[in-house]
Structure formats: C-alpha cells, structure tokens
Backbone as a printed PyTorch tensor [residue, N CA C, xyz], in Angstrom:
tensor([[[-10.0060, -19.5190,  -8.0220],
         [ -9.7110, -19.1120,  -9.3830],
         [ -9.0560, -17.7240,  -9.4000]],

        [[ -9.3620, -16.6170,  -8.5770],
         [ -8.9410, -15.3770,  -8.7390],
         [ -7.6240, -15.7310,  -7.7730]],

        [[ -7.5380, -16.2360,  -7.1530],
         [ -6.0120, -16.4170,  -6.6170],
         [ -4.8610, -16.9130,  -7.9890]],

        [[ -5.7950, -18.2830,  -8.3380],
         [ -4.8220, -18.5430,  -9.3010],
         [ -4.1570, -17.4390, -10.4970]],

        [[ -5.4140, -16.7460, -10.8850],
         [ -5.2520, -15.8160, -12.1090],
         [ -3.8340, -14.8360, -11.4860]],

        [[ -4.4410, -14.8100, -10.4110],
         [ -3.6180, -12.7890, -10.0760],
         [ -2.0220, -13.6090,  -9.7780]],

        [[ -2.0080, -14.4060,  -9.5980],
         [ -0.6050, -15.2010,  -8.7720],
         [  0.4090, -15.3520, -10.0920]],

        [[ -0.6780, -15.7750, -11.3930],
         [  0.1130, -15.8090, -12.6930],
         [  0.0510, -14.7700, -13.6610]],

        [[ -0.0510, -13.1810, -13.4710],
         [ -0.9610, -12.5360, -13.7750],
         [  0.2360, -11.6840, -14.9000]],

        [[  1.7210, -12.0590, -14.1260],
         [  2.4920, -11.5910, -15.2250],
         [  2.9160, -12.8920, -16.5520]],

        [[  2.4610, -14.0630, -16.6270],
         [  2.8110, -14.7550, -17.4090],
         [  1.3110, -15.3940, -18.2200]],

        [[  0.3410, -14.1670, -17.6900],
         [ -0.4630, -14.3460, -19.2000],
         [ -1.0900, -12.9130, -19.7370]],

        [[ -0.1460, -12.4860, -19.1700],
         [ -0.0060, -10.5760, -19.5440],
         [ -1.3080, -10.2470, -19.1980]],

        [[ -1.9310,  -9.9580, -17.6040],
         [ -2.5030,  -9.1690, -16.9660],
         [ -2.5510,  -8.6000, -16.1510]],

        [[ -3.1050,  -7.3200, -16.0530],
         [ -2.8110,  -6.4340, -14.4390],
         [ -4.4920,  -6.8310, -13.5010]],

        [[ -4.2130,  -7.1680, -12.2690],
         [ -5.5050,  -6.5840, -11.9750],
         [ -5.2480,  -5.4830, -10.6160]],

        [[ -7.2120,  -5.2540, -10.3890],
         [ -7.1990,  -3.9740,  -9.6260],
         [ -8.1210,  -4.9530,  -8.9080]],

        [[ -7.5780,  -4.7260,  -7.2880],
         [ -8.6490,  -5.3590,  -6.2450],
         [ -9.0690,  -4.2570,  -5.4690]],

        [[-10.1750,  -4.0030,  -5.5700],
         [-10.5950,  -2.7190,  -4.2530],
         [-11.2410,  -3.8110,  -3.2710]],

        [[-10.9230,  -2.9850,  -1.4030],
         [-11.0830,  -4.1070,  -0.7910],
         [-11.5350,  -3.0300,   0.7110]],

        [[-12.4060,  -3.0320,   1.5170],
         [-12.6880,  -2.1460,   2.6930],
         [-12.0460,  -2.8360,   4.0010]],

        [[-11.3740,  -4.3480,   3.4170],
         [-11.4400,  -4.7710,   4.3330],
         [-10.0310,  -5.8040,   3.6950]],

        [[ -8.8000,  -5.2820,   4.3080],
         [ -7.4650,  -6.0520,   3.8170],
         [ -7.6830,  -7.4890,   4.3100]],

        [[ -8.3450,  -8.0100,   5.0980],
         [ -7.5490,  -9.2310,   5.6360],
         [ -8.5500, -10.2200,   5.0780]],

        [[ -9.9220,  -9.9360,   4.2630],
         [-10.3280, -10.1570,   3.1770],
         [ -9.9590, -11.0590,   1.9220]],

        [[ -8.6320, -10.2630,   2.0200],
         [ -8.0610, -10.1230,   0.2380],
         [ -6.9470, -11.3260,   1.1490]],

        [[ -7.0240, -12.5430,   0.2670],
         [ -6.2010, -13.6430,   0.5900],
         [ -4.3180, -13.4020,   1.1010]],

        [[ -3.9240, -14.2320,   1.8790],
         [ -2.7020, -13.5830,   2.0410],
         [ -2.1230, -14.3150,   0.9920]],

        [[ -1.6470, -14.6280,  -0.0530],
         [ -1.5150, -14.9720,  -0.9830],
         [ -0.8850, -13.6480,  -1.4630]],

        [[ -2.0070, -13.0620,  -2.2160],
         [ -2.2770, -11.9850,  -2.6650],
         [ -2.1090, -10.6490,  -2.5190]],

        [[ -2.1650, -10.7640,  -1.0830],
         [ -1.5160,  -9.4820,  -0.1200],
         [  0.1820,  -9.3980,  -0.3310]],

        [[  0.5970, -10.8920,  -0.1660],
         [  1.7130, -10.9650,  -0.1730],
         [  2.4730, -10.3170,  -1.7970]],

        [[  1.6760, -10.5290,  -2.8420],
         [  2.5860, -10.5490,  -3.9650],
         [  2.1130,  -9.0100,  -4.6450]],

        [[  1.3580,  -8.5170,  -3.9250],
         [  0.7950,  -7.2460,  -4.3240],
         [  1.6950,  -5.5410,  -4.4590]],

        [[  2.0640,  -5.4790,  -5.6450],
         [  3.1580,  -4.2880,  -5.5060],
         [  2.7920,  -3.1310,  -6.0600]],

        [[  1.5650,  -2.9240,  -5.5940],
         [  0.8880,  -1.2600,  -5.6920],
         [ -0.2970,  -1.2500,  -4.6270]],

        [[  0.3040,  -0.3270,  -3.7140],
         [ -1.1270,  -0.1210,  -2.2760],
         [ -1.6500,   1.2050,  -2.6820]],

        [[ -2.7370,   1.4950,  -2.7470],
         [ -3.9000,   2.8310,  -2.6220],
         [ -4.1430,   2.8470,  -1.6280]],

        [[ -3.9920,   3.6280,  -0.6990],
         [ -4.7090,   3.4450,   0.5620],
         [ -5.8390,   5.4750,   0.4050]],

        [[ -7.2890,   4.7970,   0.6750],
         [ -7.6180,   6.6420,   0.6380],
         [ -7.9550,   5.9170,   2.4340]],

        [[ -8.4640,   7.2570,   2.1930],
         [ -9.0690,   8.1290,   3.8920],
         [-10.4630,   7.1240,   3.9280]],

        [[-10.3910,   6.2090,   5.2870],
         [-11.7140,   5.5060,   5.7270],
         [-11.8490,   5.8210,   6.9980]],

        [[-13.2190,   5.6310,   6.9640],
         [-13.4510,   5.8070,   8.2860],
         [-12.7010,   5.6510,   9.7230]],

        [[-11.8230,   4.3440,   9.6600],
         [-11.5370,   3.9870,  10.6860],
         [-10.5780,   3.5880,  10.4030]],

        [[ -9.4690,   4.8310,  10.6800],
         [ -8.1080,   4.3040,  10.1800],
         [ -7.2390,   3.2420,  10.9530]],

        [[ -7.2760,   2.9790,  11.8310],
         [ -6.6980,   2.4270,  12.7860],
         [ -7.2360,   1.1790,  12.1980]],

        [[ -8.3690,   0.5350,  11.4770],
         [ -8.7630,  -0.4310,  11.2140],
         [ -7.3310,  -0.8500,   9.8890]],

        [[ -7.4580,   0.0840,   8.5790],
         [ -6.7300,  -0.0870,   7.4020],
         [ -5.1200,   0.1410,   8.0750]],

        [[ -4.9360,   0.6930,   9.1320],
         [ -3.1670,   0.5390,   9.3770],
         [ -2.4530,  -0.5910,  10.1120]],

        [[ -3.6960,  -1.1380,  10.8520],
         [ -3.6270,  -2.4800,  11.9090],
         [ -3.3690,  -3.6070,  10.8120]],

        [[ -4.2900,  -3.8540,   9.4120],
         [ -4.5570,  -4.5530,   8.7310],
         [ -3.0510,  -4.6720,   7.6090]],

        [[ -2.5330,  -3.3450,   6.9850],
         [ -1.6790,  -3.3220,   5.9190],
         [ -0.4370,  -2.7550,   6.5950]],

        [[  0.0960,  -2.7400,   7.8580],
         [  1.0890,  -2.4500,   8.5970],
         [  2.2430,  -3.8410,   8.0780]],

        [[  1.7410,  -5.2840,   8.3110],
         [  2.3700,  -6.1060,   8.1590],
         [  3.4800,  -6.1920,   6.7930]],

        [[  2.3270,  -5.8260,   6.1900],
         [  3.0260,  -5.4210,   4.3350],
         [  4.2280,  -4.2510,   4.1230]],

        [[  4.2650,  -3.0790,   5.4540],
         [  5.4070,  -2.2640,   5.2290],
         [  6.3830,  -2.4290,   5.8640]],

        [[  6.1240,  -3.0090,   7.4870],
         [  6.6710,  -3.0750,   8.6530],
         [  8.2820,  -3.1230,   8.2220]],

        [[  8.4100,  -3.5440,   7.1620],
         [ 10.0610,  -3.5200,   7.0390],
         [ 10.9630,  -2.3250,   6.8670]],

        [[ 10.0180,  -1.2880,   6.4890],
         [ 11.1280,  -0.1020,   6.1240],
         [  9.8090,   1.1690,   6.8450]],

        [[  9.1470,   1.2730,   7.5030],
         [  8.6290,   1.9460,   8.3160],
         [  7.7630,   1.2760,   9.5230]],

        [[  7.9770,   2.2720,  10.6010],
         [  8.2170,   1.9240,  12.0850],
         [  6.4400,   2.2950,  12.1640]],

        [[  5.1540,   1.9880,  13.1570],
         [  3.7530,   2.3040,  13.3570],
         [  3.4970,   3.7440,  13.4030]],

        [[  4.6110,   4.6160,  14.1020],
         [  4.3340,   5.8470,  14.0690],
         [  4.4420,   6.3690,  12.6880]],

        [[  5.5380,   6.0580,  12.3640],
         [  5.5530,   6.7440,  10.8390],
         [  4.7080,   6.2390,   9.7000]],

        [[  4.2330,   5.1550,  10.0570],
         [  3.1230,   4.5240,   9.1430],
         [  1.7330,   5.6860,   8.9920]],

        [[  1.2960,   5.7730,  10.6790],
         [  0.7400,   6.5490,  10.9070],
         [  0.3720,   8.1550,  10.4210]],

        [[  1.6180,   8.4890,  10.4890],
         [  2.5240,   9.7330,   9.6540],
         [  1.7760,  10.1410,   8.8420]],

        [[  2.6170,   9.1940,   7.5750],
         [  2.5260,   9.1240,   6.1710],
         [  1.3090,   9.2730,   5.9630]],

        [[  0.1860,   8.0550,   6.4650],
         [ -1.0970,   7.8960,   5.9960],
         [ -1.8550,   9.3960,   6.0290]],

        [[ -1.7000,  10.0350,   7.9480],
         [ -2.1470,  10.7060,   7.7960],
         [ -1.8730,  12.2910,   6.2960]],

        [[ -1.1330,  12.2810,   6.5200],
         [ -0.1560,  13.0650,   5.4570],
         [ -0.8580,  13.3540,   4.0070]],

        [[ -0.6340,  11.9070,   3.6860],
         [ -1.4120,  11.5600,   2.0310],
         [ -2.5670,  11.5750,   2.0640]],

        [[ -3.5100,  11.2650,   2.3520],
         [ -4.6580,  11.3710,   3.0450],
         [ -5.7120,  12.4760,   2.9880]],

        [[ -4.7790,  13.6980,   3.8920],
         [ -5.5110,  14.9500,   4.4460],
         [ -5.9670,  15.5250,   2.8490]],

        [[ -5.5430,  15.4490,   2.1880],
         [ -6.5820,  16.4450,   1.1590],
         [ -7.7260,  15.8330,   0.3250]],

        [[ -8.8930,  15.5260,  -0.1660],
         [ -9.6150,  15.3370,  -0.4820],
         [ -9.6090,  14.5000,  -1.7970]],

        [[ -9.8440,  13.2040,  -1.7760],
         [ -9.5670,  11.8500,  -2.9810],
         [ -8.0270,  11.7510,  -3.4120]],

        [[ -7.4150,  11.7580,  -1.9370],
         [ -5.8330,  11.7540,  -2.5170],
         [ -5.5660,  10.5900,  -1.5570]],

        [[ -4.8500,   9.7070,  -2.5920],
         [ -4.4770,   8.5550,  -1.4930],
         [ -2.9790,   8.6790,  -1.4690]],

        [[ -3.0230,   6.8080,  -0.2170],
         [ -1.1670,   7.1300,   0.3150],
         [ -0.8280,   6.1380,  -0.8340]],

        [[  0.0400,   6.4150,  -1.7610],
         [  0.2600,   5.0830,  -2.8530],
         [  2.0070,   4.2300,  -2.5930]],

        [[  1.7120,   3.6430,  -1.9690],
         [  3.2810,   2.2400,  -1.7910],
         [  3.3670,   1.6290,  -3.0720]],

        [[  4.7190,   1.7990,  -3.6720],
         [  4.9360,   1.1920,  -4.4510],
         [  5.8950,   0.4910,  -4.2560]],

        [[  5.7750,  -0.7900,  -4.3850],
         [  6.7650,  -2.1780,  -3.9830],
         [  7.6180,  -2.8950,  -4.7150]],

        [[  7.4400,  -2.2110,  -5.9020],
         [  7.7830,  -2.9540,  -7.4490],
         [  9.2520,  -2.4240,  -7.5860]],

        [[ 10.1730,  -1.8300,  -6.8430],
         [ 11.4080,  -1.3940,  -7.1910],
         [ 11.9850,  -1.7190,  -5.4320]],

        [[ 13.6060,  -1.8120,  -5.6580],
         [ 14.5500,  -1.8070,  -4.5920],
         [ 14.7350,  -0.5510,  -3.5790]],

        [[ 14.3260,   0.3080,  -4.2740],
         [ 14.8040,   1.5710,  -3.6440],
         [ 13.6140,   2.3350,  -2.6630]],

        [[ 13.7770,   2.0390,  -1.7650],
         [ 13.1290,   2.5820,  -0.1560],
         [ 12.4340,   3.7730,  -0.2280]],

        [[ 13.0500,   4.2450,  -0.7450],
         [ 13.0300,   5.9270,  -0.5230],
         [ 12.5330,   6.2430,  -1.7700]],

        [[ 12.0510,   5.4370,  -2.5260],
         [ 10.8590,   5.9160,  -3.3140],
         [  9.4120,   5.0960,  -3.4170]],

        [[  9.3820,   4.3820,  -2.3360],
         [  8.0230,   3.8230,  -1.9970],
         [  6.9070,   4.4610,  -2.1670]],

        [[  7.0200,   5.4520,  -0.9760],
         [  6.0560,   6.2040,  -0.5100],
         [  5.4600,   7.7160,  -1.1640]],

        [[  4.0930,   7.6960,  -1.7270],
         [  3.7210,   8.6690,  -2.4890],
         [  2.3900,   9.3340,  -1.9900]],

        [[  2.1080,  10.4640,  -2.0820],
         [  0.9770,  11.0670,  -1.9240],
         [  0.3710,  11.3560,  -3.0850]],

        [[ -0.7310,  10.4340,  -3.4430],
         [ -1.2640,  10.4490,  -4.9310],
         [ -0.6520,   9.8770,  -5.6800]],

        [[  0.2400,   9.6560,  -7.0650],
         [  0.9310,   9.2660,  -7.9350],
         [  2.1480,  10.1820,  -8.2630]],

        [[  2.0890,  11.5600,  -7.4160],
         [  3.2200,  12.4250,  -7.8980],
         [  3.8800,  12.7350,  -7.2800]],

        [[  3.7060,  12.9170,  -6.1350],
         [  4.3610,  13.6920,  -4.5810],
         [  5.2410,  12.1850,  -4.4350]],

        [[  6.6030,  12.3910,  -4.6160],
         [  7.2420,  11.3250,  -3.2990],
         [  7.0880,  11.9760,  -1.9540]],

        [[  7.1450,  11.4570,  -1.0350],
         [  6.5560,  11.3100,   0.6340],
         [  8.3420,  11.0110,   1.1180]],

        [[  8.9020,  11.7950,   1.6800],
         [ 10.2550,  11.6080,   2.3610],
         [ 10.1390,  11.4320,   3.6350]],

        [[ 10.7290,  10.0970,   4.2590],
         [ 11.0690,  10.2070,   5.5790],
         [ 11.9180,  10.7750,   6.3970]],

        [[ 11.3430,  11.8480,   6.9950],
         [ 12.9030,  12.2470,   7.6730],
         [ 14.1300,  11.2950,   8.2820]],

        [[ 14.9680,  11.2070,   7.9570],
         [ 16.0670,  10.3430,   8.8620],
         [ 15.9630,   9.2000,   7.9300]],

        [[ 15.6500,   8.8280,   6.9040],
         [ 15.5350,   7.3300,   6.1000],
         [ 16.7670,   8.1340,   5.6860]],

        [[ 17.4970,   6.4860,   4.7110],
         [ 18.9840,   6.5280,   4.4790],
         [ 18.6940,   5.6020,   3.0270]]])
C-alpha cells in the first residue's frame, strides 16, 4: 500500500517524508523515484554511502561522494541534501537547504 500511495503521490496531491537508518529497507521502487535525499551524520558512514551511492553514481565519482557527505555533515544537525527534481547538475548538491555544495572541476 505505501508503495502504491508514494508511486502516485503526485496525482492525488501528496508529499511524503520517509525517514529510514537503513536505505536498502526503503523499496527500490521508491528509492528509485525519490527526488529529495537528507542524508545527516550516522554512525557508520560507509554503511549510508555504500547504500545511496547507486542513486548519485551518475554525476559523482565514490570519492567525491565521500567528499561532499563528509563536508555537509561536519557541523552539527546539518545534513547533505540531493536534490533530483531539476536538470541541472550543479545544483544538486546542498549543505542543509542553503549552501549549494560546488564540485570542483564539474561542468
């Protein structure tokens, strides 16, 4: 049922919010159509970058995944926020909701 809902979620005018400790959890379905990532600071990062790597892999490389996370991250209840919902690359990547996150060398 929650697959179905979230899959039609713009054609019965709803947003939802999945919090999840554990991405591979959250159906790939869902993963797939999902165009806002929060990522905060967990314990075991290598766990959350192994898991949601697949979802960026197209326009950043493991190191720079790495990067970023750490980056957005380091200050205290600030997450890395991907936003997927637009064409443009180079404004994906955010630290919190305000900071765009620049890759060096992206085009």
């Amino acid at each position: 049922a929650l697959v179905s809902v979230a899959l039609r979620n713009r054609h019965i005018g709803i947003n939802l919010y999945i919090a999840s400790q554990n991405m591979k959890a959250v159906p790939k379905s869902l993963r797939c159509n999902t165009s806002l990532w929060c990522l905060f600071r967990f314990a075991n990062k290598k766990i959350i970058l192994n898991d949601l790597y697949d979802e960026v892999s197209g326009f950043l490389d493991p190191a720079q995944f790495e990067a970023v996370f750490d980056y957005a991250v380091a200050d205290d209840h600030s997450p890395l926020v991907i936003d997927l919902t637009g064409s443009d690359k180079l404004n994906r990547l955010r630290k919190g909701f305000s900071e765009r996150i620049v890759i060096p060398g992206a085009q």
